[in-house]
N, C-alpha and C positions, 0 to 999 in steps of 0.2 A: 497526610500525604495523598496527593492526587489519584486517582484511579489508573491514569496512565500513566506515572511516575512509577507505581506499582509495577505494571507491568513490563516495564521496559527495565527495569532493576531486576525482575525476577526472569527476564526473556532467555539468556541463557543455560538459566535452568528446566524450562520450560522445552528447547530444542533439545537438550540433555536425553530428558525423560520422553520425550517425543521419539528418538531413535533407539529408547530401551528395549522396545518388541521386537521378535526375530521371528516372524511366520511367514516371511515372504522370501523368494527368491532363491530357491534350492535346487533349482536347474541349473545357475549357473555356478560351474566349480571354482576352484580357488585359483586352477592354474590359468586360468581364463583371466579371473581378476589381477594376476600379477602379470600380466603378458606386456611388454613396454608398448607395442603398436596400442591396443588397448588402452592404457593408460594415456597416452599421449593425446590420443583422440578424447581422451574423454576430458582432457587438461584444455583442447582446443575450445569444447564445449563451454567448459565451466567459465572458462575467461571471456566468454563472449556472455553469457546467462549470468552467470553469480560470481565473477571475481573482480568487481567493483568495489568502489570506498564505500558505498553505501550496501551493497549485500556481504557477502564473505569476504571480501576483500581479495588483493591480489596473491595466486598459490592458496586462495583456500586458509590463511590464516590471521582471518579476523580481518572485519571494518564496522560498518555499523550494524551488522549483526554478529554473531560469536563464531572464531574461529571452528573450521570441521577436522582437517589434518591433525596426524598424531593425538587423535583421541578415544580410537578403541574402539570407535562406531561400529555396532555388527554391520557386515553388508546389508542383511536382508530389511534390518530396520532403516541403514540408510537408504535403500530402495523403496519403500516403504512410504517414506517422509518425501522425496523429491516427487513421489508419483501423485501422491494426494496433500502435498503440502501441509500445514501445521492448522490448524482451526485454530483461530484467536492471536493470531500474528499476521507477520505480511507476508509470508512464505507462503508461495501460491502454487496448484498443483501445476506439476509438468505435462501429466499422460494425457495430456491434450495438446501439447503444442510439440513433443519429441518422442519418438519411438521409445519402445519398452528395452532394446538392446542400446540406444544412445542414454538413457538412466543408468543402465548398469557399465557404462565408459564412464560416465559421472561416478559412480560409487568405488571403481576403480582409483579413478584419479585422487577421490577422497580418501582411501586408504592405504595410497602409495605413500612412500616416504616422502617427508617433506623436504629434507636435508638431501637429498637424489639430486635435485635442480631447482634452480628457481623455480617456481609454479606448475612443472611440465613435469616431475621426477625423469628427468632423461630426457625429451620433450625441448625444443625448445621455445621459450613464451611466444607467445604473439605479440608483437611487437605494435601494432595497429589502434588506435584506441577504438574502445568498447562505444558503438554504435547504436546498440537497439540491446533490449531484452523483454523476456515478455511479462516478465515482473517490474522492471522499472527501467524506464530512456535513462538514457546516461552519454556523458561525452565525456572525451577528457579532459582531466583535471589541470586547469593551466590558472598563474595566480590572478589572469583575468575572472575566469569562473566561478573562483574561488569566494567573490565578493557578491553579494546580491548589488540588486538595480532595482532601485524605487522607480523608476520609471516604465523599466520593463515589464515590473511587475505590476503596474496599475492599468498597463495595456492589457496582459494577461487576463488581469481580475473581472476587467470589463468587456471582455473581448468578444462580443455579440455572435463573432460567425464560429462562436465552440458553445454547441447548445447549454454544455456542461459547467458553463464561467461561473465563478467565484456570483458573479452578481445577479444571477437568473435566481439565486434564492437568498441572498443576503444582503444586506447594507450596509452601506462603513463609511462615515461621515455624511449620512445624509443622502445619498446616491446607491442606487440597486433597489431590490427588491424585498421587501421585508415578508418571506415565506418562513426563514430558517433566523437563530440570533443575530442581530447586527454588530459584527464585528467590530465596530470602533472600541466597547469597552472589552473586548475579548483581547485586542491588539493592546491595552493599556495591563491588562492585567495578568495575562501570559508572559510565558518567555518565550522566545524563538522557537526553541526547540516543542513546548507543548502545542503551539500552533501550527509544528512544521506533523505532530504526530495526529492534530488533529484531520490534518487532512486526509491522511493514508493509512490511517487504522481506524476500522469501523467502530464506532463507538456505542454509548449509552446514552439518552436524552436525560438529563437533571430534570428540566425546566418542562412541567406539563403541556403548557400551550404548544409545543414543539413535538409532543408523541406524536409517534406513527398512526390512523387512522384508517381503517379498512370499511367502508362501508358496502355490503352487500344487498344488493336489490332484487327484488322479488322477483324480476325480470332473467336472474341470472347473472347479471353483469356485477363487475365491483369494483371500485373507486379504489384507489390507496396512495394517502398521501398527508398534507396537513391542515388541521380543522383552521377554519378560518374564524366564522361565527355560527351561530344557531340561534334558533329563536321555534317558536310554540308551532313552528308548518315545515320547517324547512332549516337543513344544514349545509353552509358553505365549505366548500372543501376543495382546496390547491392540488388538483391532482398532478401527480408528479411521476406517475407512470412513465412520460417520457416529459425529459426537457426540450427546451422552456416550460413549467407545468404553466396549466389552465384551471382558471376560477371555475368549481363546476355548483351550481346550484342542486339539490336533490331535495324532493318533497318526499318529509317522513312516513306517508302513508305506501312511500312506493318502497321503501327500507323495507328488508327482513331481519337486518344483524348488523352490529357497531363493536368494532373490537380496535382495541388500543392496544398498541405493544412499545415497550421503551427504546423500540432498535431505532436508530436514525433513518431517517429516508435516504440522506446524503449517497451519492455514488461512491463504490468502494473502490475504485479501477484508477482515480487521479495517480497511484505509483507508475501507473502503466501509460497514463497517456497525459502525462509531462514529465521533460528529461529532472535529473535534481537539479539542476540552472535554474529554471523555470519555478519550479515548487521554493529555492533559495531567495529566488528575483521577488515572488507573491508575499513571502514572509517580511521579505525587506522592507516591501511597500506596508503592509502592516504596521510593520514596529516604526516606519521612517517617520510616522506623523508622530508620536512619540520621545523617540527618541531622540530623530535628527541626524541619527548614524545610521549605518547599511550594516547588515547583517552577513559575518561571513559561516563559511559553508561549517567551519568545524562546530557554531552555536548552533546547530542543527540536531548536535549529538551529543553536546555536553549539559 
């Protein structure tokens, strides 16, 4: 079993025990937390942030990450977990993009009753579809959406003016740039869903040629990115500090230090800066040379 087959099997248990701790959050009382205004707002919240098919889903119970309602979450640990997010998932912290009092509307809405109301316990939803988040774009869900586009998706892939595209490090049939694995056999030998996880949770490198590469110069400065070749004066290296990376040449007399680490270079931020259309569309184009069929949104998750 795959390393991220692992994880995404054991990921609810993993949020479980994430919100076991209770050392946070003892300022705010309980009659604060059950106040309807309170909740209500913090239901507005959550449905615009995390009550997507793809985060908690709509009300807070369940999509493609694991229901939060009606589950006993102490406040302080659910305060806790929205504020600094989960390490080793895609739950990204908040306390940078919403106040410490709009977390604890969140932890309310989370521990209101579910059975109260649709989504809002009292509340009524937002009706509006989910526009932005700063964990992941999202639109809504309509059975157009629902299908990837090999076509869209190969704009996407290749798409020059997002420094970040698919092709600034990778190949796939022949086309892009071969810094990172070339996808053509990665498309033939995944399923949708592991290429859809590959994108959006940071990973481990298997394959050596692919380690991360820190080279540090005596000068102070240091490179980090992926080795390209070497030879008996001199090491080439894809620095990748910013995309597009650049080939950098370095003569080893000017090195103080070479350190390898197995993390990916790959940016970890694609959940946030493409909607799931978009991440659904890339996959499509993927598997479509393949397969020959498009990829819809629920092989994503299953």
């Amino acid at each position: 079993m795959s390393v991220k087959r692992i994880f995404t099997a054991i990921l609810p248990a993993l949020l479980l025990l994430a919100f076991s701790s209770d050392r946070y959050g003892s300022a705010q009382t309980s009659e604060k937390l059950s106040d309807p205004q309170f909740i209500a707002e913090g239901a507005k919240l959550f449905a615009t942030n995390c009550g997507n098919a793809y985060c908690h889903g709509s009300g807070g119970l369940g999509g493609g990450a694991p229901q939060l309602r009606d589950r006993g979450i102490p406040p302080a640990s659910a305060f806790k977990s929205i504020s600094n997010g989960i390490s080793g998932t895609p739950m990204p912290a908040f306390k940078s993009v919403v106040s410490e009092e709009q977390i604890w509307k969140l932890v309310a809405f989370i521990l209101s009753d579910a059975k109260a109301a649709p989504g809002s316990n009292g509340a009524s939803a937002d009706p509006s579809p989910i526009r932005s988040s700063p964990f992941l774009k999202t639109e809504a869900v309509s059975p157009a959406s629902s299908v990837g586009d090999e076509k869209a998706g190969r704009a996407l892939f290749f798409d020059s003016s997002r420094p970040k595209n698919c092709s600034s490090c990778h190949a796939f049939n022949g086309e892009g740039t071969a810094i990172g694995p070339d996808l053509s056999a990665a498309a033939a030998n995944k399923s949708a869903r592991d290429l859809f996880l590959g994108i959006i949770l940071s990973r481990d490198i298997k394959e050596s040629q692919y380690a991360t590469i820190t080279v540090s110069l005596r000068s102070g400065d240091r490179i980090t990115g992926v080795k390209k070749e070497e030879d008996a004066e001199s090491i080439k290296v894809y620095d990748t500090t910013e995309l597009p990376a650049v080939l950098r040449t370095v003569q080893k007399e000017n090195i103080s230090r070479i350190e390898y680490v197995k993390d990916s270079v790959m940016p970890t931020d694609y959940a946030s800066s493409y909607t799931i259309k978009q991440l659904l569309d890339i996959v499509t184009f993927l598997k479509f040379s393949q397969t020959k069929s498009r990829v819809m949104l629920k092989d994503l998750f299953q």
